[in-house]
Every structure is written in C-alpha cells, then in structure tokens.
C-alpha positions as CSV (number, residue, x, y, z in Angstrom):
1,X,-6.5,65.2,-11.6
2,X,-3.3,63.2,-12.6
3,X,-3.1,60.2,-14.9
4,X,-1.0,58.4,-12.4
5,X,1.7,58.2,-10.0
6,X,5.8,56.6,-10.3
7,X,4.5,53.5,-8.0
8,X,1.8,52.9,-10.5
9,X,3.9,53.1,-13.9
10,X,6.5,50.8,-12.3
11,X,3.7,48.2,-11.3
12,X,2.2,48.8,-14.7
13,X,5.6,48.0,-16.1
14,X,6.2,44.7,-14.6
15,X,2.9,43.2,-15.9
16,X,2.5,42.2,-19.3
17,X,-0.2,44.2,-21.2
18,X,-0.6,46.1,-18.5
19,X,-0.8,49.7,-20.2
20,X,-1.7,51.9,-17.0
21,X,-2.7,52.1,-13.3
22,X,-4.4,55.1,-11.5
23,X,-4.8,54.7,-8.0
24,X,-6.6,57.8,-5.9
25,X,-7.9,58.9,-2.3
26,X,-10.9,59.7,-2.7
27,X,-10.3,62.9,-0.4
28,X,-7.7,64.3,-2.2
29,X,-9.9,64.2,-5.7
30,X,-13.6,64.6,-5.0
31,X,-14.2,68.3,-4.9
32,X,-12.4,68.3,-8.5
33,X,-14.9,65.4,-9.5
34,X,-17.7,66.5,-8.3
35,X,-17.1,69.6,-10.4
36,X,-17.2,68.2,-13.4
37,X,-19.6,65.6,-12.9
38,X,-20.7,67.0,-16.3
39,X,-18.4,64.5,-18.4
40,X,-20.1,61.1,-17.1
41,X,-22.8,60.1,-19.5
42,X,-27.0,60.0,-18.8
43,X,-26.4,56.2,-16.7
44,X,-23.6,57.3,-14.7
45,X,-25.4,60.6,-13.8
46,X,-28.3,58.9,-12.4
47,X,-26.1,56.2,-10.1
48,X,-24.4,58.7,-9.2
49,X,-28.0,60.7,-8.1
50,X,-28.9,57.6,-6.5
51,X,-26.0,57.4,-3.6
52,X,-27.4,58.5,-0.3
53,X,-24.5,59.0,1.5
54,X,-21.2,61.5,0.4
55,X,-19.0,59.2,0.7
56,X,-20.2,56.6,-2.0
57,X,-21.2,59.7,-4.0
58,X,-17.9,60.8,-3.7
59,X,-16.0,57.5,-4.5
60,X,-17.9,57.3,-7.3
61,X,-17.5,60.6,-9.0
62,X,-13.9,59.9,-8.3
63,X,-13.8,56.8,-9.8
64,X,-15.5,57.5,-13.1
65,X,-14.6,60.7,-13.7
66,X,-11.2,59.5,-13.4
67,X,-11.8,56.8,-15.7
68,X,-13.2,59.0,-18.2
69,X,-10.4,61.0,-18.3
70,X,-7.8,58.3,-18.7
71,X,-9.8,56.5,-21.6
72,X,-10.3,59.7,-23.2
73,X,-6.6,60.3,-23.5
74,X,-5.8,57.2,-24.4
75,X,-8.4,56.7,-27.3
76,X,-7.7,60.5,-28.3
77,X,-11.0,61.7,-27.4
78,X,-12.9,63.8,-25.0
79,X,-13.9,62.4,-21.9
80,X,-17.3,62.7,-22.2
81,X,-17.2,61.4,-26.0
82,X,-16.3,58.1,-24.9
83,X,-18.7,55.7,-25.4
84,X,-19.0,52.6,-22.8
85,X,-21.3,49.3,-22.6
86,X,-21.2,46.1,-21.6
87,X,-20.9,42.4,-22.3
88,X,-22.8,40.2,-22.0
89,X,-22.5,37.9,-18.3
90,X,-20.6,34.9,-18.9
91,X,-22.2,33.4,-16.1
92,X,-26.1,33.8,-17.4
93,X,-26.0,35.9,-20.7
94,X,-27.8,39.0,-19.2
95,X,-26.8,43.1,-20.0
96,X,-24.4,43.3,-17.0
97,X,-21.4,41.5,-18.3
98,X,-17.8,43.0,-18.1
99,X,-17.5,46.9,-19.2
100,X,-16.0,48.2,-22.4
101,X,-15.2,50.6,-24.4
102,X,-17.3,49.1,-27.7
103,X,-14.2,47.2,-30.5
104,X,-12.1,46.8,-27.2
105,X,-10.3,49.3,-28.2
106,X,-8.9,49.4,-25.0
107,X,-9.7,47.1,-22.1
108,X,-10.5,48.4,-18.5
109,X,-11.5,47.9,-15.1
110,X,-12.0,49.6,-12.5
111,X,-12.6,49.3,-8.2
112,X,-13.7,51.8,-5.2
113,X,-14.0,51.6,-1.9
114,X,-13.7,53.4,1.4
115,X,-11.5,56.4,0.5
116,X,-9.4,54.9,-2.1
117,X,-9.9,54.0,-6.2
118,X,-8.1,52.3,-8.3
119,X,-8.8,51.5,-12.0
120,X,-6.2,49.7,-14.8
121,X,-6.0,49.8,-18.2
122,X,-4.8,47.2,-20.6
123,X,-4.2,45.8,-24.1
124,X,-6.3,42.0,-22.6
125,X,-9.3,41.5,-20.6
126,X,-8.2,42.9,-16.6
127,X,-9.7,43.2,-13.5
128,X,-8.6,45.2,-10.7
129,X,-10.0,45.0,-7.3
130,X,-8.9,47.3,-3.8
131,X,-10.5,46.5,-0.5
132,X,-9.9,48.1,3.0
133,X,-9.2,45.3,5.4
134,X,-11.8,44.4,7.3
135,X,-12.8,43.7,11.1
136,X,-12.4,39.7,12.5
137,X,-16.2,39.2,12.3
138,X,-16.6,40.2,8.6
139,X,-13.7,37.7,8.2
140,X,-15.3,34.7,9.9
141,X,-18.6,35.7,8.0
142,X,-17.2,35.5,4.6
143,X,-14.3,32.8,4.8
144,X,-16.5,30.1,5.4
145,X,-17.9,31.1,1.0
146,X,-14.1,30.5,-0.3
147,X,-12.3,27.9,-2.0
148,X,-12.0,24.6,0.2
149,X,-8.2,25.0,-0.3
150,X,-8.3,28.6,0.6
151,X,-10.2,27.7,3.8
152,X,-7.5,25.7,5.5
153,X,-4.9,27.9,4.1
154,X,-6.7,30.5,6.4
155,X,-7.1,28.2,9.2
156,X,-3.8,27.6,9.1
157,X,-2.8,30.9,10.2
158,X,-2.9,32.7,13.7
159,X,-5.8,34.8,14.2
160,X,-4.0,38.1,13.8
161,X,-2.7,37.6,10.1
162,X,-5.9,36.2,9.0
163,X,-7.7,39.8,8.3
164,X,-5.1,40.9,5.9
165,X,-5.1,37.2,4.4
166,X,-8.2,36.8,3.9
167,X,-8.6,40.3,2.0
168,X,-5.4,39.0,0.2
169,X,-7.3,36.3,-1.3
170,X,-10.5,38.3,-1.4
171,X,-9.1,41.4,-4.1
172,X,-7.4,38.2,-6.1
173,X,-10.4,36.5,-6.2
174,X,-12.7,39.5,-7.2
175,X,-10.0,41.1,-9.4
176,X,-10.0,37.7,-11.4
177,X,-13.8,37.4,-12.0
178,X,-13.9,41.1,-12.8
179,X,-11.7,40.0,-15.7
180,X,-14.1,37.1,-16.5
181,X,-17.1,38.9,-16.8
182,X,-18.4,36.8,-14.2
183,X,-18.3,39.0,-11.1
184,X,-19.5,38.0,-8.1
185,X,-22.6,36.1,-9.7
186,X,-20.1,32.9,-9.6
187,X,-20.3,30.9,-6.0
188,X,-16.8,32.1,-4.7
189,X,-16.0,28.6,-3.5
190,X,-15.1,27.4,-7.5
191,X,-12.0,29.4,-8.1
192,X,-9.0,29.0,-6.1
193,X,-6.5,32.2,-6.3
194,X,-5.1,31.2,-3.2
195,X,-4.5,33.0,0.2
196,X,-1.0,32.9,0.7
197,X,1.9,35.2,0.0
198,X,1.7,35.0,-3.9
199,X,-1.1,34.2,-6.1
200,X,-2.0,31.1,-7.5
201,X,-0.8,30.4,-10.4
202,X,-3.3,30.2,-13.7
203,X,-2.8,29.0,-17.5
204,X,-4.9,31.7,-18.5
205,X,-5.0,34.7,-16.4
206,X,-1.9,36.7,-14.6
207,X,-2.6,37.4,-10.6
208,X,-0.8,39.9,-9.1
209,X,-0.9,42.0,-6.1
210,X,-0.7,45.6,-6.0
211,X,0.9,48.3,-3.9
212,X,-1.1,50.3,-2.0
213,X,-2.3,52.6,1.0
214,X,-1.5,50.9,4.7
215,X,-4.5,49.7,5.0
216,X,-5.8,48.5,1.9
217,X,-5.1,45.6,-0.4
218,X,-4.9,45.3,-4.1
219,X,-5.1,42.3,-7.1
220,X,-4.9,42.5,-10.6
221,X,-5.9,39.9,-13.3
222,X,-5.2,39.5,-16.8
223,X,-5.7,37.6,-19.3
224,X,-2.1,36.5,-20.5
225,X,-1.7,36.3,-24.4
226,X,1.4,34.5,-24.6
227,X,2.7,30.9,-23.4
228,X,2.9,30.1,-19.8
229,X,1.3,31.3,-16.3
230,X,2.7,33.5,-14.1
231,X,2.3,34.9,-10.1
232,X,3.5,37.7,-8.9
C-alpha cells in the first residue's frame, strides 16, 4: 500500500502544518487490507466484525489499516504497536472526543466513504472529511440543517450546481468539527464555513479544499498556530 501520491504531497505542501495526505480507492486497496487485518488493535477488529455489508467492511479496513501504517512510520513504530484513544467530546465531555495518538505525538484524522479514503496527518489538531456528491433530494433534505447564511448562499444558485455546493460546504463543515472534537454532535446551523467557491475564512482554523476523484469532494481543517486566518 503506498504512503501517498505527487497530488497529495503538493496539497500537503501548500498548507501549513500539514505533514501528509493519503487518499485511496477503496478498490484498488482492499484485498491488501483485508489481509492484514491483523495490525488493527482488539476495537477496530470488532467494528470492523460488525459491518454487514463488504463495502463498509472494505472501506474500513482500507481506511485504518492505511492509517496504521502511515502513523507507524511516522512515529518509528510498527503498525500494530501504535497505540490510539480519544479525547474527550468538547461538546459534552463523554469518551468519544477527537482521536489521537496519546502525547499528540502526531495529530490525525481521517474520512471514508463510498469507494474512496482519505486520512491527513499534521503537526495541529486537523480534520479531513471526503463525500461522494449526492442525489437532489438528499440535498433538499439536509440544506434546510446549515448555517442561515449558507442557506441563501445555496438558494442563490441554479438547481444544477447546488449538489456539488452543497457537498462543498458539507466536507468543510464536517472537516472543521472533526478538528474540534465536536463532530457532528454540534447543530450544523452554528458554524458558518460557507458554500461558495472558497472557504470561509476563520481566526483559528485553516479551511481548505482538497483535490480529488470526479465525483467526490474534499475539506481540510486546521488549527493555525501562527497570526492570521487563511482560505484556500
């Protein structure tokens, strides 16, 4: 399995403490991680038991063998000898906070979905989120959640941009609360990321979008440690 591809070192390159990003279809890696299912620990062996259909099984091995792998050489380890937890929520305090590697070490994050993974790895909190874009009806069920401001910024638009829009704001908006701890837990309707064609922009936290497959779209967020906000 490769660490990663040109197009992901040069979008790694361009954002600050970015350190890495791995995108994969799931297709082309799952046999391989499947095989060695052997270097996830006791939790991700059972989720990954749990799936009932191949597919999520599959995106799943991908995604977390592939992660393993990647922390492992960057910590200097074996991939199953890393060690992973989690934070606490910052939206409630309970056990199902951000994921890390324990002393932060090295901060991570990682997203799956239909036939595609992603994951980034960084020297600040990140987030990284990839969606497939989806069908008009899943749009008009889920807008109608977002930021007020992001609402008539989709409104604005003719019906046939406002899939990709929408998913646009969706993987900025998911990728940013990844970073947070938050998640999804938070009513999507308090944080504005914005829907157009660049992210809004944030004191604390770098949006960006992300190359990707036709097909898909792609966000990162993280947490800026110097002066100044910046969109990409």
């Amino acid at each position: 399995m490769p660490t990663d591809t040109p197009t992901d070192r040069d979008a790694a390159a361009a954002l600050p403490d970015v350190e890495l990003l791995w995108s994969g279809r799931v297709a082309d890696h799952a046999p391989d991680a499947v095989a060695h299912r052997h270097l996830l620990d006791a939790e991700e062996s059972a989720r990954l038991d749990a799936f009932l259909r191949d597919a999520d099984r599959d995106a799943y091995a991908v995604a977390h063998v592939a992660l393993r792998r990647l922390l492992g050489e960057r910590l200097g380890q074996a991939p199953e000898a890393v060690t992973l937890s989690r934070e606490p929520c910052a939206h409630c305090g309970g056990p199902h906070g951000r994921p890390v590697v324990p002393g932060n070490a090295v901060h991570f994050s990682l997203s799956h979905t239909s036939g595609l993974v992603m994951i980034a790895l960084a020297g600040a909190p990140v987030g990284v989120d990839v969606e497939g874009v989806p069908d008009p009806d899943t749009v008009a069920d889920v807008a109608s959640q977002l930021h007020p401001r992001e609402r008539t910024e989709l409104a604005a638009l003719p019906a046939a941009q406002l899939p990709a829009a929408f998913t646009r704001c969706w993987t900025r908006k998911e990728a940013l609360l990844k970073a947070t701890g938050v998640g999804l837990s938070e009513d999507l309707s308090l944080t504005y990321v914005g829907a157009g064609p660049q992210p809004a922009a944030n004191s604390d936290w770098l949006l960006a979008d992300l190359p990707t497959d036709p097909g898909y779209t792609a966000a990162i967020a993280v947490r800026l440690t110097g002066p100044g906000a910046t969109s990409y």
